[in-house]
Backbone bond lengths (Angstrom), bond angles and torsions (degrees), N, CA, C in turn:
res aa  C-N    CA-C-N  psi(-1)  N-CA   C-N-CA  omega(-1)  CA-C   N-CA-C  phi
1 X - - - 1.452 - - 1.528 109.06 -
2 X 1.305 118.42 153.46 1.380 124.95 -175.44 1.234 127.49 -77.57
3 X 1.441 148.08 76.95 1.117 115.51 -139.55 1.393 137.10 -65.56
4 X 1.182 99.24 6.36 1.707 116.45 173.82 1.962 100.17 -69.06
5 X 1.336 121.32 -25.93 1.346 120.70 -177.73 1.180 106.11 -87.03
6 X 1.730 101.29 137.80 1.296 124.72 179.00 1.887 104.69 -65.12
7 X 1.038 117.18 128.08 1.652 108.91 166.35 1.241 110.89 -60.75
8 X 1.733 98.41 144.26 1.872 121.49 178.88 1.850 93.31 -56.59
9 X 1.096 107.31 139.75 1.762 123.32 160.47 1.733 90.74 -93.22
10 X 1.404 116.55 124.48 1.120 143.26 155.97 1.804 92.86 -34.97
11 X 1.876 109.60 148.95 1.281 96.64 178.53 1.444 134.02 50.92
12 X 1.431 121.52 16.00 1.914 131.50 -171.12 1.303 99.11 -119.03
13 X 1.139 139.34 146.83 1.143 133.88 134.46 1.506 128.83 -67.84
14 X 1.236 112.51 144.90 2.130 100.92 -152.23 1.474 84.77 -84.02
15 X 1.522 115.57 172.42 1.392 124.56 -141.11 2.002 94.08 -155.93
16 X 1.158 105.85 88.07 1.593 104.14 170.98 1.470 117.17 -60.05
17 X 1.441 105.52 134.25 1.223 126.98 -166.58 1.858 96.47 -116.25
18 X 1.249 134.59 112.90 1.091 132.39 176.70 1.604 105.23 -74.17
19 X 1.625 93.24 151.02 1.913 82.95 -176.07 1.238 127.51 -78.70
20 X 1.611 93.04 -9.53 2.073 104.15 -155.87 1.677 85.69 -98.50
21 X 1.628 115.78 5.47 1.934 96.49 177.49 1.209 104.34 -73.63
22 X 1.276 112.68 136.48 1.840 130.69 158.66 1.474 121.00 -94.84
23 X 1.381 75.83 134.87 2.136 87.47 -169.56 1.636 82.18 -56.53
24 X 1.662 116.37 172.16 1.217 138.89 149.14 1.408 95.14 -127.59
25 X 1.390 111.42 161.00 1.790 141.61 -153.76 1.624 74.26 -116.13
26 X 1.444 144.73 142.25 1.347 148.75 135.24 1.741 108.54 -112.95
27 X 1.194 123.85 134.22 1.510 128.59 139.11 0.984 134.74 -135.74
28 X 1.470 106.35 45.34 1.345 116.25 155.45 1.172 97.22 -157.43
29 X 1.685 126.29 147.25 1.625 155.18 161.59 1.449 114.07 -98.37
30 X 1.518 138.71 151.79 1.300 128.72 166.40 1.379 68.02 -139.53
31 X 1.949 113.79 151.97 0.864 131.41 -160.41 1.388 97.63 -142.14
32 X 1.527 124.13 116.76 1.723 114.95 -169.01 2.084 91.41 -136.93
33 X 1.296 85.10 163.78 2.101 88.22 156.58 1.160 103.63 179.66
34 X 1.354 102.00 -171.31 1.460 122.80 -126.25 2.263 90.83 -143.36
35 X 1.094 131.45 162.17 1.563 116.50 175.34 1.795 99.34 -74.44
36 X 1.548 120.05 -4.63 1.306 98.60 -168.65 2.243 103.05 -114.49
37 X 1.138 84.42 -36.62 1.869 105.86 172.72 1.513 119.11 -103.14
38 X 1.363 124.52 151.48 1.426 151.33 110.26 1.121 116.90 -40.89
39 X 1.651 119.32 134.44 1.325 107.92 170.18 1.406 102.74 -126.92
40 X 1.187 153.84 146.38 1.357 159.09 -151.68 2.127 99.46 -137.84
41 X 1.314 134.66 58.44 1.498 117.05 147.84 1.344 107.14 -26.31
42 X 1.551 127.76 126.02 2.031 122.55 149.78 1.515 87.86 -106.90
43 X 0.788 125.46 153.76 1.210 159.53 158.18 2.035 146.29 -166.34
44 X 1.435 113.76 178.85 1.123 98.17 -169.97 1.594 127.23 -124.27
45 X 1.493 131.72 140.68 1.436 111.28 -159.38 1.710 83.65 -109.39
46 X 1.123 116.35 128.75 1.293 118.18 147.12 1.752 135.86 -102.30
47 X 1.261 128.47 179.53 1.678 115.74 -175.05 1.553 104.10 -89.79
48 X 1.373 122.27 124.43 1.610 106.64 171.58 1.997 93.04 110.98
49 X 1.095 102.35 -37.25 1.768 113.32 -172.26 1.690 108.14 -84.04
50 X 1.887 86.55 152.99 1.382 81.06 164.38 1.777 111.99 -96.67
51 X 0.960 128.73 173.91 1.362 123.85 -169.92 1.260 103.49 -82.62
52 X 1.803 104.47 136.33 1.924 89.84 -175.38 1.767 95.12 -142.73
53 X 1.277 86.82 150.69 1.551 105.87 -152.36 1.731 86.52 -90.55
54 X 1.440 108.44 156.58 1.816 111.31 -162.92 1.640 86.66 -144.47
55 X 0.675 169.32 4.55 1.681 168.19 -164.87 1.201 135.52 157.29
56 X 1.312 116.27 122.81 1.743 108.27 -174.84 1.742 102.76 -106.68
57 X 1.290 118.94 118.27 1.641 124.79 162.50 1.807 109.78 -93.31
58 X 0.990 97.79 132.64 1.708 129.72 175.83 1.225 109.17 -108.70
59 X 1.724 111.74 109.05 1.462 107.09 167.16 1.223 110.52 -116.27
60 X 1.441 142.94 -169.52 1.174 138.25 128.42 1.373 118.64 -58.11
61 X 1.658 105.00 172.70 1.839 88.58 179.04 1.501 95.39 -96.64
62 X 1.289 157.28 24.19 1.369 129.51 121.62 1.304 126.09 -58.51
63 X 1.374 105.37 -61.14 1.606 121.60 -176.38 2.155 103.12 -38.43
64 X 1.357 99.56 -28.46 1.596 104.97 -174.61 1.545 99.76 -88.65
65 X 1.788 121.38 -30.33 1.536 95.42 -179.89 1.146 100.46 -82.08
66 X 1.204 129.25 -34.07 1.980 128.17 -167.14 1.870 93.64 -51.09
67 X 1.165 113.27 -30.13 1.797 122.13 -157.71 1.495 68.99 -83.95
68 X 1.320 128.47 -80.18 2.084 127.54 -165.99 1.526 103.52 -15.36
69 X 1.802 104.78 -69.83 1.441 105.13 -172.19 1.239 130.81 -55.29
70 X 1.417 109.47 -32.55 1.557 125.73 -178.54 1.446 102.13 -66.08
71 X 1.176 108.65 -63.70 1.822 92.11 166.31 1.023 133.57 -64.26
72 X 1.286 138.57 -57.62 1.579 116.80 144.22 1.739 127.41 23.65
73 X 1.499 77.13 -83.35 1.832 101.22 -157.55 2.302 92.42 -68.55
74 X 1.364 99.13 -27.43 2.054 101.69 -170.63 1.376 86.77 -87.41
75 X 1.448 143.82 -12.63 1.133 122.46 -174.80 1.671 106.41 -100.40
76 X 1.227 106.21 -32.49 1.607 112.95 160.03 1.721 114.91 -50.35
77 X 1.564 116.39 -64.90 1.208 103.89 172.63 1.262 136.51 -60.05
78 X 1.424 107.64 -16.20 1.766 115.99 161.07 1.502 137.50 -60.09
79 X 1.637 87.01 -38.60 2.156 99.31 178.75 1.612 80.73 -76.87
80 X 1.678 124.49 -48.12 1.766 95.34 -163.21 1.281 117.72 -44.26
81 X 1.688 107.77 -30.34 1.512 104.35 -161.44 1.484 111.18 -73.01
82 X 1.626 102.67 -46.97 1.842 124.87 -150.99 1.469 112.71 -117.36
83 X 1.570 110.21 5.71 1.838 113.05 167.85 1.874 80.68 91.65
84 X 1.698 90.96 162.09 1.151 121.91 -176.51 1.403 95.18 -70.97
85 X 1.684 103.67 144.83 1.730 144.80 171.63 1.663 88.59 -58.28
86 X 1.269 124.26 105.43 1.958 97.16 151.45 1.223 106.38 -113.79
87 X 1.571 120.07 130.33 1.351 147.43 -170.95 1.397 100.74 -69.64
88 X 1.309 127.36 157.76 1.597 141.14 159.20 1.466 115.47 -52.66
89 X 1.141 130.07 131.14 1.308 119.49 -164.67 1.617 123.38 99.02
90 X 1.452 112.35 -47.08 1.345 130.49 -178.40 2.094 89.59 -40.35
91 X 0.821 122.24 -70.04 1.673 119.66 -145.04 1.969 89.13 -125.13
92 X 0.847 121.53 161.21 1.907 148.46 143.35 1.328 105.63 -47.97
93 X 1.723 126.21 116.36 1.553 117.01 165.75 1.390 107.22 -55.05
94 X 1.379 137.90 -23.67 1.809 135.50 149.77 1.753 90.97 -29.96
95 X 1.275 102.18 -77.87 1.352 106.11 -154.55 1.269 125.64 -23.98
96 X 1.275 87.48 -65.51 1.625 118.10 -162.61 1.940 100.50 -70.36
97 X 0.936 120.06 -39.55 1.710 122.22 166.21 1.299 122.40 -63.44
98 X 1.052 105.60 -46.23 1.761 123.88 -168.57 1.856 118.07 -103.34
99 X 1.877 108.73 -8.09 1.410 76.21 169.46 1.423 155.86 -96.16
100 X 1.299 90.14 -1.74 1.749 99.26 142.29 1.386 149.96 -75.62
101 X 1.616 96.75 30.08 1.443 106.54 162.60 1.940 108.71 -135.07
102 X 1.272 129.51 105.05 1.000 138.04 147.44 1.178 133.20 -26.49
103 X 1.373 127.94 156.94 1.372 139.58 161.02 1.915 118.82 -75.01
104 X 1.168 108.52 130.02 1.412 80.19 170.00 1.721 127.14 -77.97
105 X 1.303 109.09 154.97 1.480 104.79 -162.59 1.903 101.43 -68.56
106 X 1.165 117.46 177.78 1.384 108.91 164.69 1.410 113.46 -93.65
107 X 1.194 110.75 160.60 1.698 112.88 166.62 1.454 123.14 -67.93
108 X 1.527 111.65 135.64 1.511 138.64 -158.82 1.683 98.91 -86.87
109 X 1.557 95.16 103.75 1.469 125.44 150.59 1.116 116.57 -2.66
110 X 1.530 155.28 109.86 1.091 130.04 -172.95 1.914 96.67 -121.35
């Protein structure tokens, strides 16, 4: 096998990967639909930029929950592997720097 090829998943049907595709970097999604589609904007925000949209995916709205669960279940096996996702917002940049350092307690009343 090549090692550029992804291994067969038992039970998958194999899935051509063209060689000349280029990853794109996305951090940001706009998420719109329609009664018959999902629409998926990826695109990218940079500092100084205006935000610019790089690909539009069209699913059905199954084909988009089967895509929900599938991530789900790859984002579950990821924190098992690499610790929990914490989102922006989750904690204070204080927080998150400083909470392993305490106050000292005061001295006990005697």
């Amino acid at each position: 096998m090549d090692p550029k090829e992804t291994p067969p998943i038992p039970g998958a049907s194999p899935i051509d990967v063209p060689e000349e595709l280029t990853a794109v970097y996305s951090n940001l999604v706009r998420i719109s639909h329609s009664p018959s589609d999902i629409v998926f904007d990826f695109g990218q925000v940079l500092p100084l930029q205006k935000p610019h949209i790089l690909t539009r995916i069209v699913m059905s709205p199954v084909a988009a929950k089967l895509f929900l669960l599938a991530l789900k279940e790859n984002l579950a096996r990821y924190e098992a592997t690499f610790g929990e996702i914490h989102l922006p917002g989750d904690n204070s940049l204080a927080n998150d720097l400083f909470k392993q350092i305490h106050p000292p307690e005061p001295p006990k009343a005697e």
